[in-house]
N, C-alpha and C positions, 0 to 999 in steps of 0.2 A: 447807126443806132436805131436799131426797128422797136419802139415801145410796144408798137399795136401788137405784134407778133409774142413780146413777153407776155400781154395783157390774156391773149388768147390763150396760150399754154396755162396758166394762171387758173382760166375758171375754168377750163377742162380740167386742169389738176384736182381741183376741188370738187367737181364731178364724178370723176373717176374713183376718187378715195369715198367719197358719202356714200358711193354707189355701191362698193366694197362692203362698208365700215356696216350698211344697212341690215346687208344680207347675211354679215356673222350675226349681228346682233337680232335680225324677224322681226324691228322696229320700222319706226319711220322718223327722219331728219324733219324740224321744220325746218321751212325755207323763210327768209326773214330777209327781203330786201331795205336796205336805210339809205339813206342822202345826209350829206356834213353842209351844213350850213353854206361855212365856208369856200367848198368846191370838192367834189367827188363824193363817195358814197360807197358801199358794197353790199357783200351777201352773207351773210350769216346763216350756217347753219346750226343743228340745235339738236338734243337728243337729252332727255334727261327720265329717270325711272325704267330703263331699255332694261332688258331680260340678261344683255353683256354688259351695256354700259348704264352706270348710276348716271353720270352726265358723258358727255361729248359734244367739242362744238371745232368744226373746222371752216374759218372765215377768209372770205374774200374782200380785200379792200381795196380801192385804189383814189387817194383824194391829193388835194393838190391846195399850196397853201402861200403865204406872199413871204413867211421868214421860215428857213430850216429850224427847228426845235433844237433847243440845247441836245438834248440827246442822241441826235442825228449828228452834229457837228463835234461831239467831245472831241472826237481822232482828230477832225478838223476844221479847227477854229477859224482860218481863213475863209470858209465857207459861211459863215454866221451872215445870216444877212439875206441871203440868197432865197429867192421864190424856189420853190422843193414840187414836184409831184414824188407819190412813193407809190407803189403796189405791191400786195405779198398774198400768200397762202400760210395761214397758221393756225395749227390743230395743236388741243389737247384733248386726252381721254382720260377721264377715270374710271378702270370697270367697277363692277361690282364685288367678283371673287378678289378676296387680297392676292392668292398666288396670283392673278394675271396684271402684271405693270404697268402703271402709269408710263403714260408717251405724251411726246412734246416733239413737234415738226414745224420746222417754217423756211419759207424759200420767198425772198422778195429785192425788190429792185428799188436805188432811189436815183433822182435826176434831182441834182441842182444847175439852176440857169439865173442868169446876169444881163443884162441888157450888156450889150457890146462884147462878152466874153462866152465863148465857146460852154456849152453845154457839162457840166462834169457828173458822170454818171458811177455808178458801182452796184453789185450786188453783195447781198449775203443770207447765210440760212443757217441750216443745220439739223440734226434729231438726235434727242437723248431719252434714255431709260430710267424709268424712278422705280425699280421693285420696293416691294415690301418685304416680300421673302424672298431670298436671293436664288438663283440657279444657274451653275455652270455653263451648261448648253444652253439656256438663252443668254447669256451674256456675249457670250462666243459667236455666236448667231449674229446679236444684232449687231459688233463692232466688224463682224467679218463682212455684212453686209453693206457696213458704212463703208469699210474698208475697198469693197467692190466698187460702189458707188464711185469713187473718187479716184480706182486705179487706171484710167485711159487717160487720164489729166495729169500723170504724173506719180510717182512711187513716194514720193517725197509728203505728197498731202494729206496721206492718214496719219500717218503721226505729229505732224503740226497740228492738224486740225481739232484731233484728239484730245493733247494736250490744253489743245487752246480750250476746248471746251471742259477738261475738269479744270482749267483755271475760274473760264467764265461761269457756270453753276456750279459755284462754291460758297456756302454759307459763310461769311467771316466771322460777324457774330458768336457763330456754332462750333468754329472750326471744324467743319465735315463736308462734302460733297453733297448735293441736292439727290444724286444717285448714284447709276454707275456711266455714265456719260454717254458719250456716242462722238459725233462733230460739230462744230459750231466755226463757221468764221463769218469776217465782214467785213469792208472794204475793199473786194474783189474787184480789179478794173484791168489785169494784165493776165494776157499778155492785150488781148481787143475784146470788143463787146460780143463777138459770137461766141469767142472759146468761152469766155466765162456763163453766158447765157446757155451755152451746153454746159455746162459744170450743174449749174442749178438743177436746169434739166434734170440728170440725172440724178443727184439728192431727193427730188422729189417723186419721181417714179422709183427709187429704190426702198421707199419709205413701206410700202406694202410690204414687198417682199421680207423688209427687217421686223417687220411687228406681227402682220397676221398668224405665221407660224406658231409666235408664242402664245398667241391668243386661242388657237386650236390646241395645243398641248395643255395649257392651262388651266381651260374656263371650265372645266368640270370637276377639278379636284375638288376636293372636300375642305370647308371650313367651317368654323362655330364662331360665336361671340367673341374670345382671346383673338381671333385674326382680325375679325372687324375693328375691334377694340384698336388692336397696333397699327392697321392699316389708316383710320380716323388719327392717331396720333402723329404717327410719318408724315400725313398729308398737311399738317399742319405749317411743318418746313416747304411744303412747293408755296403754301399763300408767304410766307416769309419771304420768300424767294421772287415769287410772280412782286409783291407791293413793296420791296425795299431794293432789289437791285436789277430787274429784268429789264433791259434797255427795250423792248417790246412795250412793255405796257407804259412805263414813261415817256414813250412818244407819243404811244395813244392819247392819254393824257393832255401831256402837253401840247398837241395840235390840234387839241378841242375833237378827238375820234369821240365815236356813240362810244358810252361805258359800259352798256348791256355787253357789246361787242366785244369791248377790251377782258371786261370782267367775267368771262364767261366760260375762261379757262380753269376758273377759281374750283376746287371740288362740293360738291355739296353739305357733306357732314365733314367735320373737321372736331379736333380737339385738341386741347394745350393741361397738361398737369406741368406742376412745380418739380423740377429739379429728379424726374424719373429716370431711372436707369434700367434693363432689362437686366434678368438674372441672368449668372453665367453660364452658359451651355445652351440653354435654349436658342430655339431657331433665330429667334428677333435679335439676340446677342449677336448672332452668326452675321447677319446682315450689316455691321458695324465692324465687326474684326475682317470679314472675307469679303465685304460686297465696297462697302463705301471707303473705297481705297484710292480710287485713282491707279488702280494695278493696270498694268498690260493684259487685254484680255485675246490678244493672239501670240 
Protein backbone atom coordinates (compact mmCIF):
# COMPACT_ATOMS: atom_id res chain seq x y z
CA UNK A 1 0.00 0.00 0.00
CA UNK A 2 2.06 3.01 -1.32
CA UNK A 3 -0.08 6.38 -0.10
CA UNK A 4 2.84 8.74 -0.99
CA UNK A 5 2.70 7.35 -4.62
CA UNK A 6 -1.34 7.96 -4.59
CA UNK A 7 -0.73 11.36 -3.04
CA UNK A 8 1.73 12.33 -5.93
CA UNK A 9 -0.39 11.13 -8.82
CA UNK A 10 -3.20 13.27 -6.95
CA UNK A 11 -1.54 16.73 -7.19
CA UNK A 12 -0.20 16.12 -10.55
CA UNK A 13 -3.67 15.36 -11.57
CA UNK A 14 -4.84 18.42 -10.36
CA UNK A 15 -2.00 20.19 -12.22
CA UNK A 16 -2.30 18.80 -15.29
CA UNK A 17 -6.27 19.46 -15.45
CA UNK A 18 -5.99 23.45 -14.16
CA UNK A 19 -3.23 23.57 -16.63
CA UNK A 20 -5.60 22.25 -19.44
CA UNK A 21 -8.80 23.79 -17.92
CA UNK A 22 -6.58 27.47 -18.00
CA UNK A 23 -5.66 27.43 -21.50
CA UNK A 24 -9.44 26.83 -22.90
CA UNK A 25 -10.62 29.20 -20.81
CA UNK A 26 -7.29 32.50 -21.36
CA UNK A 27 -7.86 32.80 -17.54
CA UNK A 28 -5.95 32.23 -14.51
CA UNK A 29 -6.94 29.48 -11.56
CA UNK A 30 -6.25 30.98 -7.93
CA UNK A 31 -4.15 28.75 -6.17
CA UNK A 32 -5.47 28.76 -2.44
CA UNK A 33 -3.47 26.58 -0.18
CA UNK A 34 -5.56 25.68 3.62
CA UNK A 35 -4.65 23.55 6.61
CA UNK A 36 -7.64 21.50 8.72
CA UNK A 37 -7.17 21.99 12.19
CA UNK A 38 -7.59 18.72 12.82
CA UNK A 39 -4.77 17.11 10.60
CA UNK A 40 -3.95 17.70 6.90
CA UNK A 41 -4.96 20.37 4.59
CA UNK A 42 -5.04 20.95 0.64
CA UNK A 43 -5.12 23.06 -2.44
CA UNK A 44 -7.88 24.62 -3.81
CA UNK A 45 -8.12 25.94 -6.93
CA UNK A 46 -10.59 28.61 -8.22
CA UNK A 47 -11.63 30.36 -11.42
CA UNK A 48 -14.85 32.33 -11.25
CA UNK A 49 -16.03 35.25 -14.15
CA UNK A 50 -13.51 33.22 -16.72
CA UNK A 51 -14.38 34.06 -20.45
CA UNK A 52 -15.49 29.74 -20.55
CA UNK A 53 -16.07 29.34 -17.04
CA UNK A 54 -18.61 31.44 -14.83
CA UNK A 55 -16.90 29.31 -11.84
CA UNK A 56 -14.65 26.31 -11.75
CA UNK A 57 -12.84 24.90 -8.91
CA UNK A 58 -10.78 21.52 -9.04
CA UNK A 59 -9.40 20.70 -5.16
CA UNK A 60 -6.72 18.86 -3.70
CA UNK A 61 -7.21 17.50 -0.25
CA UNK A 62 -5.65 15.14 1.84
CA UNK A 63 -6.55 15.29 5.80
CA UNK A 64 -6.45 12.73 8.32
CA UNK A 65 -8.71 12.55 11.45
CA UNK A 66 -9.12 10.18 14.89
CA UNK A 67 -13.13 8.86 13.96
CA UNK A 68 -14.16 7.81 10.13
CA UNK A 69 -17.40 10.10 9.50
CA UNK A 70 -20.77 8.71 9.28
CA UNK A 71 -20.60 8.99 5.62
CA UNK A 72 -17.44 7.30 5.01
CA UNK A 73 -18.68 4.35 7.02
CA UNK A 74 -22.59 4.08 5.77
CA UNK A 75 -21.28 0.65 3.48
CA UNK A 76 -19.39 -0.05 6.53
CA UNK A 77 -20.32 0.28 9.73
CA UNK A 78 -17.80 -2.08 11.36
CA UNK A 79 -15.48 0.57 10.39
CA UNK A 80 -17.02 3.39 12.77
CA UNK A 81 -14.68 4.23 15.03
CA UNK A 82 -11.53 4.03 13.21
CA UNK A 83 -8.78 7.02 12.85
CA UNK A 84 -9.38 7.70 8.65
CA UNK A 85 -6.64 9.60 6.48
CA UNK A 86 -8.51 10.36 2.99
CA UNK A 87 -7.20 12.08 -0.24
CA UNK A 88 -8.92 13.01 -3.54
CA UNK A 89 -9.13 15.18 -6.62
CA UNK A 90 -12.47 16.79 -7.25
CA UNK A 91 -13.63 19.18 -9.94
CA UNK A 92 -16.64 20.91 -10.88
CA UNK A 93 -17.33 23.46 -13.73
CA UNK A 94 -19.85 25.57 -14.61
CA UNK A 95 -19.37 27.27 -18.10
CA UNK A 96 -20.81 30.21 -19.12
CA UNK A 97 -22.53 29.22 -22.62
CA UNK A 98 -25.65 26.97 -21.43
CA UNK A 99 -24.79 24.59 -24.76
CA UNK A 100 -21.45 23.71 -22.91
CA UNK A 101 -22.23 21.08 -19.77
CA UNK A 102 -21.78 21.10 -16.41
CA UNK A 103 -18.97 18.41 -15.27
CA UNK A 104 -18.35 16.72 -12.08
CA UNK A 105 -14.91 14.61 -11.66
CA UNK A 106 -13.49 13.02 -8.66
CA UNK A 107 -10.81 10.15 -7.98
CA UNK A 108 -9.85 9.56 -4.14
CA UNK A 109 -8.38 7.21 -1.76
CA UNK A 110 -9.46 6.44 2.02
CA UNK A 111 -7.35 4.36 4.66
CA UNK A 112 -8.92 3.30 7.75
CA UNK A 113 -6.48 2.13 10.59
CA UNK A 114 -6.92 0.44 14.20
CA UNK A 115 -4.38 -0.03 16.61
CA UNK A 116 -3.56 -3.73 16.48
CA UNK A 117 -5.55 -4.37 13.23
CA UNK A 118 -4.24 -4.38 9.67
CA UNK A 119 -4.85 -1.16 7.77
CA UNK A 120 -8.22 -1.18 5.49
CA UNK A 121 -7.96 0.80 2.55
CA UNK A 122 -10.26 1.45 -0.71
CA UNK A 123 -10.71 3.75 -3.48
CA UNK A 124 -13.42 5.49 -5.34
CA UNK A 125 -14.32 8.31 -8.00
CA UNK A 126 -16.08 8.73 -11.08
CA UNK A 127 -17.40 11.79 -13.88
CA UNK A 128 -20.63 12.66 -14.88
CA UNK A 129 -22.48 15.15 -17.38
CA UNK A 130 -25.08 17.73 -16.40
CA UNK A 131 -26.07 19.46 -19.95
CA UNK A 132 -28.60 21.83 -20.32
CA UNK A 133 -29.35 21.29 -23.70
CA UNK A 134 -28.94 18.02 -24.61
CA UNK A 135 -26.63 16.54 -27.74
CA UNK A 136 -26.14 13.13 -29.23
CA UNK A 137 -22.60 13.22 -29.97
CA UNK A 138 -21.50 14.60 -26.72
CA UNK A 139 -23.28 12.20 -24.80
CA UNK A 140 -21.86 9.45 -26.83
CA UNK A 141 -18.48 10.99 -26.51
CA UNK A 142 -18.38 11.21 -23.02
CA UNK A 143 -19.90 7.59 -21.84
CA UNK A 144 -17.58 6.12 -24.69
CA UNK A 145 -14.78 7.71 -23.06
CA UNK A 146 -15.77 6.51 -19.60
CA UNK A 147 -16.49 3.48 -21.30
CA UNK A 148 -12.45 3.54 -22.42
CA UNK A 149 -11.49 4.56 -19.23
CA UNK A 150 -12.53 1.43 -17.45
CA UNK A 151 -11.99 -1.13 -20.45
CA UNK A 152 -8.21 -2.73 -19.47
CA UNK A 153 -9.93 -3.51 -16.00
CA UNK A 154 -12.36 -5.35 -17.33
CA UNK A 155 -15.50 -5.42 -19.88
CA UNK A 156 -17.76 -5.84 -17.10
CA UNK A 157 -17.15 -2.19 -15.31
CA UNK A 158 -18.92 0.21 -17.71
CA UNK A 159 -22.00 -1.02 -17.31
CA UNK A 160 -21.93 -1.57 -13.39
CA UNK A 161 -20.45 1.53 -13.13
CA UNK A 162 -22.85 3.36 -15.16
CA UNK A 163 -25.64 2.16 -13.69
CA UNK A 164 -24.28 2.70 -10.42
CA UNK A 165 -23.96 6.14 -11.24
CA UNK A 166 -27.59 7.02 -12.72
CA UNK A 167 -28.70 5.26 -9.46
CA UNK A 168 -26.19 7.42 -7.40
CA UNK A 169 -27.15 11.23 -9.01
CA UNK A 170 -30.48 10.72 -8.86
CA UNK A 171 -32.91 13.40 -7.54
CA UNK A 172 -35.46 11.41 -5.39
CA UNK A 173 -37.34 14.18 -4.33
CA UNK A 174 -37.63 15.19 -8.25
CA UNK A 175 -37.82 11.83 -9.42
CA UNK A 176 -35.27 12.63 -12.48
CA UNK A 177 -31.50 12.14 -12.96
CA UNK A 178 -29.02 15.10 -11.91
CA UNK A 179 -28.04 14.56 -15.74
CA UNK A 180 -27.06 12.31 -18.08
CA UNK A 181 -24.46 10.39 -15.98
CA UNK A 182 -21.13 8.97 -16.74
CA UNK A 183 -19.39 6.40 -13.81
CA UNK A 184 -19.43 6.59 -10.27
CA UNK A 185 -18.13 3.81 -7.83
CA UNK A 186 -16.70 3.26 -4.38
CA UNK A 187 -15.48 0.89 -2.27
CA UNK A 188 -12.96 -0.47 -4.65
CA UNK A 189 -10.35 -2.74 -2.80
CA UNK A 190 -10.14 -5.88 -5.20
CA UNK A 191 -8.57 -7.45 -6.64
CA UNK A 192 -5.02 -5.34 -4.58
CA UNK A 193 -4.19 -1.96 -3.96
CA UNK A 194 -2.13 -1.55 -7.39
CA UNK A 195 -4.78 -2.84 -9.78
CA UNK A 196 -7.35 -0.59 -8.25
CA UNK A 197 -4.90 2.37 -7.80
CA UNK A 198 -4.37 1.92 -11.69
CA UNK A 199 -8.13 1.94 -12.13
CA UNK A 200 -8.25 5.55 -10.66
CA UNK A 201 -5.48 6.27 -12.54
CA UNK A 202 -6.98 6.01 -15.45
CA UNK A 203 -10.54 7.73 -14.52
CA UNK A 204 -8.66 10.59 -13.99
CA UNK A 205 -6.42 11.09 -17.03
CA UNK A 206 -9.47 10.06 -19.03
CA UNK A 207 -11.40 12.99 -17.70
CA UNK A 208 -9.74 15.50 -20.43
CA UNK A 209 -10.18 13.56 -23.06
CA UNK A 210 -14.16 13.13 -22.12
CA UNK A 211 -14.99 16.74 -21.49
CA UNK A 212 -12.56 19.20 -23.46
CA UNK A 213 -13.99 17.96 -26.86
CA UNK A 214 -17.27 19.09 -25.97
CA UNK A 215 -16.20 22.13 -24.59
CA UNK A 216 -14.48 23.14 -28.13
CA UNK A 217 -17.58 22.12 -30.06
CA UNK A 218 -19.63 23.94 -27.79
CA UNK A 219 -18.48 27.22 -26.43
CA UNK A 220 -19.19 29.37 -29.32
CA UNK A 221 -22.66 28.66 -30.24
CA UNK A 222 -24.98 31.06 -29.88
CA UNK A 223 -27.20 31.89 -26.87
CA UNK A 224 -29.68 34.81 -25.38
CA UNK A 225 -31.43 35.34 -22.16
CA UNK A 226 -34.20 32.01 -22.60
CA UNK A 227 -30.72 29.76 -22.34
CA UNK A 228 -29.34 31.53 -19.48
CA UNK A 229 -32.66 31.72 -17.92
CA UNK A 230 -32.98 27.57 -18.10
CA UNK A 231 -29.49 27.02 -17.65
CA UNK A 232 -29.89 29.22 -13.97
CA UNK A 233 -32.93 27.01 -13.44
CA UNK A 234 -31.36 23.33 -14.10
CA UNK A 235 -28.53 24.48 -11.93
CA UNK A 236 -30.59 24.61 -9.22
CA UNK A 237 -31.12 20.67 -9.05
CA UNK A 238 -26.94 20.20 -9.02
CA UNK A 239 -27.23 22.57 -5.27
CA UNK A 240 -30.08 20.15 -4.50
CA UNK A 241 -28.14 17.45 -5.36
CA UNK A 242 -24.39 18.81 -4.02
CA UNK A 243 -26.43 19.76 -0.05
CA UNK A 244 -29.03 16.95 0.28
CA UNK A 245 -27.43 13.69 -1.04
CA UNK A 246 -23.71 14.06 -2.34
CA UNK A 247 -21.71 11.73 0.00
CA UNK A 248 -18.74 14.19 -1.14
CA UNK A 249 -19.77 17.21 0.56
CA UNK A 250 -21.24 15.44 3.75
CA UNK A 251 -18.03 14.22 4.55
CA UNK A 252 -16.49 17.49 4.09
CA UNK A 253 -18.77 18.60 6.39
CA UNK A 254 -18.83 16.21 8.74
CA UNK A 255 -14.95 15.98 9.15
CA UNK A 256 -14.93 19.54 10.01
CA UNK A 257 -13.11 20.14 5.70
CA UNK A 258 -12.78 24.16 4.95
CA UNK A 259 -16.33 25.02 3.43
CA UNK A 260 -14.90 27.58 1.00
CA UNK A 261 -13.38 24.24 -0.36
CA UNK A 262 -16.44 21.96 0.04
CA UNK A 263 -18.75 24.69 -1.31
CA UNK A 264 -17.23 25.75 -4.21
CA UNK A 265 -18.65 23.36 -6.38
CA UNK A 266 -21.87 25.17 -5.90
CA UNK A 267 -22.68 27.48 -9.38
CA UNK A 268 -22.87 30.99 -9.02
CA UNK A 269 -26.41 32.23 -10.27
CA UNK A 270 -28.94 29.66 -9.62
CA UNK A 271 -32.79 30.02 -9.62
CA UNK A 272 -35.81 27.99 -8.16
CA UNK A 273 -39.65 28.91 -9.73
CA UNK A 274 -42.92 27.19 -8.37
CA UNK A 275 -43.94 24.12 -10.04
CA UNK A 276 -42.48 25.14 -13.93
CA UNK A 277 -42.70 22.98 -16.69
CA UNK A 278 -41.11 23.63 -20.11
CA UNK A 279 -43.44 23.76 -23.07
CA UNK A 280 -43.84 20.93 -25.29
CA UNK A 281 -41.51 20.73 -28.21
CA UNK A 282 -38.96 23.04 -27.24
CA UNK A 283 -35.43 22.31 -26.78
CA UNK A 284 -35.46 22.48 -22.79
CA UNK A 285 -38.64 19.83 -23.11
CA UNK A 286 -36.17 17.86 -25.18
CA UNK A 287 -33.68 17.52 -22.41
CA UNK A 288 -36.29 15.66 -20.17
CA UNK A 289 -37.89 13.33 -22.62
CA UNK A 290 -34.37 12.39 -24.65
CA UNK A 291 -31.57 13.43 -22.15
CA UNK A 292 -32.61 12.67 -18.43
CA UNK A 293 -33.34 9.12 -19.06
CA UNK A 294 -30.72 7.08 -17.77
CA UNK A 295 -30.67 5.60 -21.47
CA UNK A 296 -27.88 3.54 -22.75
CA UNK A 297 -25.73 5.85 -24.62
CA UNK A 298 -23.52 3.24 -26.46
Amino acid sequence: MNIAAVKTYLTGLQESIVDRLAELDGGTFLHDAWERPQGGGGISRLIEGGALFERGGVGFSHVFGDNLPPSASASRPELSGRSFQAMGVSLVLHPCNPHVPTVHMNVRCFVAEKSGAAPVWWFGGGMDLTPYYGNEEDAVHFHRTCRDALAPFGSDLYPRYKQWCDRYFYLKHRAEPRGIGGIFFDDLCEPDFESCFALIRSVGDHFLPAYAPIVERRRDQAYGERERDFQAYRRGRYVEFNLVFDRGTLFGLQSGGRTESILMSMPPVVRWRYNWQPEPGTPEARLYSDFLTGKDWL
